[in-house]
C-alpha positions as CSV (number, residue, x, y, z in Angstrom):
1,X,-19.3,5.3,-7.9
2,X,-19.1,3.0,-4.9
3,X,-16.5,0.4,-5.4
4,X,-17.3,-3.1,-3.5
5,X,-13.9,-4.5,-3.2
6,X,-14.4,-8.5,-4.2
7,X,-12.2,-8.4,-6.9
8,X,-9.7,-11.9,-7.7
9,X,-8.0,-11.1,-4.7
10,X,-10.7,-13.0,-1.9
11,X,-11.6,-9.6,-0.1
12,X,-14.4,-9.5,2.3
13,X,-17.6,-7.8,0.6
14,X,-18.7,-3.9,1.4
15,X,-20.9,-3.6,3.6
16,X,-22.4,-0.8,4.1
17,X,-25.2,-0.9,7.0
18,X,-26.9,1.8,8.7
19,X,-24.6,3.2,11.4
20,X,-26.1,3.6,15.0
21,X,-23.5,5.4,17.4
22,X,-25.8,6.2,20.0
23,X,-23.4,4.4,22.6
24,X,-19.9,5.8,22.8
25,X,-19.8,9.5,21.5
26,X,-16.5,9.3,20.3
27,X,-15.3,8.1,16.8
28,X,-11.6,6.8,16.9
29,X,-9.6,6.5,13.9
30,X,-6.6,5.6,13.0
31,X,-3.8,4.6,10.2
32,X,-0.9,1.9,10.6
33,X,1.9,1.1,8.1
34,X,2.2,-2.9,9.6
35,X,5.4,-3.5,7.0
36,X,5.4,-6.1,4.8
37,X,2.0,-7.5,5.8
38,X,1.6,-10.8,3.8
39,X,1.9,-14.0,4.4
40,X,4.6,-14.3,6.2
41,X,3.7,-12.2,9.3
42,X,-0.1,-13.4,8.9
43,X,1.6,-16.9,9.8
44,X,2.9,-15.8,13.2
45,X,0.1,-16.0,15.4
46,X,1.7,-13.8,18.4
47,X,2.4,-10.8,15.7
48,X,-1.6,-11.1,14.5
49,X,-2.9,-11.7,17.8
50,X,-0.6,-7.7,19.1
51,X,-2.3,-6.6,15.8
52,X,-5.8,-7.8,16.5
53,X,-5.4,-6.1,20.0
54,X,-4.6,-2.5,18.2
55,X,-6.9,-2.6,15.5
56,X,-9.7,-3.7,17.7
57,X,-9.7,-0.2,19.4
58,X,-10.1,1.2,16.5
59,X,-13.7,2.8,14.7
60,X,-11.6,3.1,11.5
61,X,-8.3,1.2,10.4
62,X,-6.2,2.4,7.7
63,X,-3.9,-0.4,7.2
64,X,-1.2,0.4,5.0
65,X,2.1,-1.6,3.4
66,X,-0.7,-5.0,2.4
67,X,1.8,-6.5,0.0
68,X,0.3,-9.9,-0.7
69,X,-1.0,-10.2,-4.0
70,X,-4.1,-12.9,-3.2
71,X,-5.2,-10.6,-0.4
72,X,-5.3,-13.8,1.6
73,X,-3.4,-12.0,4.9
74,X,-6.4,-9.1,4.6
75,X,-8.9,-11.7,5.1
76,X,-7.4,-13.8,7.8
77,X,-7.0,-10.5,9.6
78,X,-10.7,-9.8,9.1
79,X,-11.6,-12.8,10.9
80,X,-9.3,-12.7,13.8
81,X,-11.1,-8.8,14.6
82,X,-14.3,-10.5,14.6
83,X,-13.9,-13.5,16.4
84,X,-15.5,-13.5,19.6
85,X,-16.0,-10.2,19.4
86,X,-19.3,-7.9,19.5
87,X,-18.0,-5.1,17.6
88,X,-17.6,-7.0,13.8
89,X,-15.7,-5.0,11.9
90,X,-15.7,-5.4,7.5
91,X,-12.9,-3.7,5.8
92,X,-12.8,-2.5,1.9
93,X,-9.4,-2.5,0.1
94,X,-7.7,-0.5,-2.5
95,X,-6.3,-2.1,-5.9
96,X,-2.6,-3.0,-5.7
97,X,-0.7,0.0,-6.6
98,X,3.2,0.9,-7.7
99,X,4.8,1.1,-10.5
100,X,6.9,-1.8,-10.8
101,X,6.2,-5.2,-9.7
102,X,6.4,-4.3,-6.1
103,X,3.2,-3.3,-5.4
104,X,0.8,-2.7,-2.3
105,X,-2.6,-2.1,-0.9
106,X,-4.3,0.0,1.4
107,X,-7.4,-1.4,3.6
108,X,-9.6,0.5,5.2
109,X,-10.8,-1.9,8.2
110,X,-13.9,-0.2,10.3
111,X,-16.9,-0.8,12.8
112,X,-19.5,-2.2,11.1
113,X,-22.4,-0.9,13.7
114,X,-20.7,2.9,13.7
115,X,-19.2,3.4,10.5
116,X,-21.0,3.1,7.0
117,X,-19.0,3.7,4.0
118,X,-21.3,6.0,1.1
119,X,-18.4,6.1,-1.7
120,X,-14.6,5.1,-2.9
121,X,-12.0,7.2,-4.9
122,X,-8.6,6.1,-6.4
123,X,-6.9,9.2,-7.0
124,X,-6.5,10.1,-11.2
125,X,-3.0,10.5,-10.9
126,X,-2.6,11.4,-14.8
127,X,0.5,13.0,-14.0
128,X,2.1,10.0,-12.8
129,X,3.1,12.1,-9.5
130,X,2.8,9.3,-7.0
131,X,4.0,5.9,-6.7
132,X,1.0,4.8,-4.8
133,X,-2.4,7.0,-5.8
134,X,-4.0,8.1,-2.3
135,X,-6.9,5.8,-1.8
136,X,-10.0,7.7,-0.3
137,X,-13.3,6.5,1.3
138,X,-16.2,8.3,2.1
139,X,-17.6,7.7,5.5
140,X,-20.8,8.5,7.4
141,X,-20.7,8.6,11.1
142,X,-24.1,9.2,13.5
143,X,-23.7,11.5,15.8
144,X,-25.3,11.8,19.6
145,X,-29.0,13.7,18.6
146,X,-29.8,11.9,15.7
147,X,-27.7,14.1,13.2
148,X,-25.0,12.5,10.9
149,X,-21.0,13.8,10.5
150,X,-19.8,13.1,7.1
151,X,-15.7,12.9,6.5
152,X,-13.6,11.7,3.7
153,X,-10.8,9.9,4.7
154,X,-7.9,10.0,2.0
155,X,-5.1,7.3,2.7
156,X,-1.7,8.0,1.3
157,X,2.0,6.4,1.3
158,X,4.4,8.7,0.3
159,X,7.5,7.1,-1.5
160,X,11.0,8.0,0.5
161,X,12.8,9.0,-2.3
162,X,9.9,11.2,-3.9
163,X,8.6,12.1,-0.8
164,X,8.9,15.9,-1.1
165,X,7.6,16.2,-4.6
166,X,4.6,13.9,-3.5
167,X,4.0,15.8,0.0
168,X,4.2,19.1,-2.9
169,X,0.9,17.5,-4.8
170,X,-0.8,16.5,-1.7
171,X,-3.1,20.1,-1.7
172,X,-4.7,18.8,-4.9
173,X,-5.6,15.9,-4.0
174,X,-7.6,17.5,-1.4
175,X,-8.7,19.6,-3.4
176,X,-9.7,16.5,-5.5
177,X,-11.3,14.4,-2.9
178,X,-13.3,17.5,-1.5
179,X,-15.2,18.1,-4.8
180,X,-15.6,14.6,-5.8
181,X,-17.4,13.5,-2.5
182,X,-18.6,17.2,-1.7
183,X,-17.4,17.5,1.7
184,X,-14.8,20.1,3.2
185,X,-14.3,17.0,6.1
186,X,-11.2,15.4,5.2
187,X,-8.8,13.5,7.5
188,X,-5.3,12.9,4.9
189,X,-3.3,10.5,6.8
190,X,-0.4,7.8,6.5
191,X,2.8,6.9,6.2
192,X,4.1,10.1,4.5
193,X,8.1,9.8,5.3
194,X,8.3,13.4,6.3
195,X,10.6,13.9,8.5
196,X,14.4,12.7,8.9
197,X,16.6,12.6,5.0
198,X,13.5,12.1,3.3
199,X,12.1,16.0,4.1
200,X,14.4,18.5,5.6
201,X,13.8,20.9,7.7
202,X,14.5,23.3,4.9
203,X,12.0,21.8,2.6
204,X,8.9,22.0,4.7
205,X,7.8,25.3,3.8
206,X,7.4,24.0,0.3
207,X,4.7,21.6,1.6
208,X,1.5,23.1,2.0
209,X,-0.3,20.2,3.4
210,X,1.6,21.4,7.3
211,X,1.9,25.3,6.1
212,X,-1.6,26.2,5.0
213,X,-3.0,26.7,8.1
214,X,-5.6,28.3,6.7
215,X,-6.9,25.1,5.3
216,X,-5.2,22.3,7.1
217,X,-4.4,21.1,11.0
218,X,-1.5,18.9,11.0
219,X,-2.1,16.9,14.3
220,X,1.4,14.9,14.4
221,X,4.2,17.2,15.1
222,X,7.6,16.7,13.8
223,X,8.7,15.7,17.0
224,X,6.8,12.9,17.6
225,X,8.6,9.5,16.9
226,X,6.6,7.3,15.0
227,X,9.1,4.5,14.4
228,X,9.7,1.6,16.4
229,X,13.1,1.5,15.8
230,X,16.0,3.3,16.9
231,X,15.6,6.5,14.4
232,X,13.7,9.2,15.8
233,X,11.3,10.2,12.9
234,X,7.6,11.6,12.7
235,X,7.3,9.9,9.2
236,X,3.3,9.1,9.6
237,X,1.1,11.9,9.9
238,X,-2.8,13.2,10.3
239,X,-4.0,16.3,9.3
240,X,-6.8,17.9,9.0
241,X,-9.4,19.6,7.2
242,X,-12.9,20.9,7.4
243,X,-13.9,23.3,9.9
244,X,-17.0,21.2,11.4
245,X,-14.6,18.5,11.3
246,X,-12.0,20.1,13.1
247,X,-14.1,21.4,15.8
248,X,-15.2,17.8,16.5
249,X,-11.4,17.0,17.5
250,X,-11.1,16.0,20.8
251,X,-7.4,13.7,20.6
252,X,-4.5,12.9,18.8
253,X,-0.9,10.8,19.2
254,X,1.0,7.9,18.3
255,X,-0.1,4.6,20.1
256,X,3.3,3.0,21.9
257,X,2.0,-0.2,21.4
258,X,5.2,-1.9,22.8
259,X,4.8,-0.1,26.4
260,X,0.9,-0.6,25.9
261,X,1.4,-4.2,25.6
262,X,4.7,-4.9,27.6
263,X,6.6,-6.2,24.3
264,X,10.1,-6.8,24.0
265,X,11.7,-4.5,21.7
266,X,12.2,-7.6,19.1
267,X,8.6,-8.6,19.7
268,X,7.6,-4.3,18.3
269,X,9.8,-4.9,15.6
270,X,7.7,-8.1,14.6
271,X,5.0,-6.2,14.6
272,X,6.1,-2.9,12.3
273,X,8.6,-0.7,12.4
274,X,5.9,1.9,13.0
275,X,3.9,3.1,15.6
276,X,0.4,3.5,14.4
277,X,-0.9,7.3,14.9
278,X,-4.7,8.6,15.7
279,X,-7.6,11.3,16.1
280,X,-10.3,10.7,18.2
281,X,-13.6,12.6,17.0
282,X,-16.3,13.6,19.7
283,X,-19.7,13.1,18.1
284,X,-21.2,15.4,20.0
285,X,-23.3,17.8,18.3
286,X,-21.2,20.7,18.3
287,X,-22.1,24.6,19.3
């Protein structure tokens, strides 16, 4: 059932327009853990302008680690992407989720005139694996010839301390998310702490999600650093799955944001302490 995220918490409405991506034939997308996005950093203008500026590149947003409970920062952040600008984006937000009172969101900010949203799932974690259920969204892109690509997009953030266990489940929730929505297209991405003391090396092979080749491309290697600080961890991750989607993969990395932007290394901290990471879809119609 679509969800259209209003709720008590002042989101911005779904909207959920026809798309028309008849200009630029590639779809970029894209997931960022921001840290601790609530108030406080939404009152530092220079930290939401360098987050305006990376989001605004975007065609799809996952913006993980929302951790203000009136949803207020999600909003303001909303309005900044669409200020002046031609490209107005909407966004449509998970509940808050954890276990104890710390709790977070996920937001899912996108292109309003190349991205239109068909469905929501909040995965039925009955098990009570995850501290965070993986949020997915259901996404309908046009491509160049008139013909329409259709991906789920399944946004997870693994807790440190659990992350192996979690990373263990993440096949079901594929699984999951593939029958629900009926699409072998899904892009799993986020935050998913798997690299460094939170995964060994050794425990990898446990993790089907970057073994099963078979079913699944993981796109960020484990030597890419996705932190802005001085560790040197791949802890968020894309991957893959879906043969039509894969064959529509034309890019992937971590954006730098700090070189991109020529920011002091206090001024990328400000920011996040990650680096957001991306996959960049041709829309071509492919052979």
């Amino acid at each position: 059932m679509l969800v259209t995220i209003v709720l008590l918490l002042a989101c911005a409405p779904l909207v959920t327009p026809t798309p028309v991506s008849t200009q630029n034939p590639d779809l970029r997308v894209g997931v960022f853990n921001i840290q601790t996005f609530g108030k406080t950093k939404a009152s530092k203008p220079e930290v939401m302008e360098t987050i305006r500026k990376i989001i605004s590149t975007y065609d799809v947003m996952l913006v993980q680690e929302i951790r203000q409970k009136s949803g207020e920062c999600m909003v303001q952040l909303l309005d900044l992407l669409n200020t002046n600008n031609a490209e107005q984006f909407a966004y449509i937000a998970s509940p808050r989720l954890g276990r104890t009172s710390y709790k977070e969101q996920y937001a899912y900010y996108y292109k309003t005139d190349k991205v239109k949203v068909v469905d929501t799932r909040l995965y039925n974690d009955s098990s009570d694996v995850f501290e965070r259920e993986p949020y997915s969204v259901l996404v309908e892109v046009n491509t160049v010839g008139g013909g329409v690509l259709r991906m789920a997009l399944t946004g997870v953030h693994i807790r440190p301390d659990d992350a192996v266990h979690e990373l263990q489940a993440m096949k079901a929730v594929y699984i999951d998310t593939k029958d629900a929505f009926g699409t072998e297209n899904v892009v799993i991405m986020g935050d998913m702490n798997a690299d460094c003391s939170y995964v060994k090396k050794s425990e990898m092979a446990s993790i089907k999600l970057f073994n099963d080749t078979k079913t699944f491309w993981s796109l960020i290697s484990d030597v890419v650093d996705t932190t802005t600080s001085d560790t040197d961890c791949a802890y968020d991750r894309i991957v893959i799955a879906g043969p039509e989607l894969e064959s529509h993969v034309v890019a992937y990395q971590r954006e730098d944001f700090g070189a991109e932007f020529g920011l002091t290394q206090e001024q990328q901290k400000a920011v996040s302490d990650h680096f957001p990471v991306w996959v960049t879809f041709n829309l071509e119609p492919r052979q």
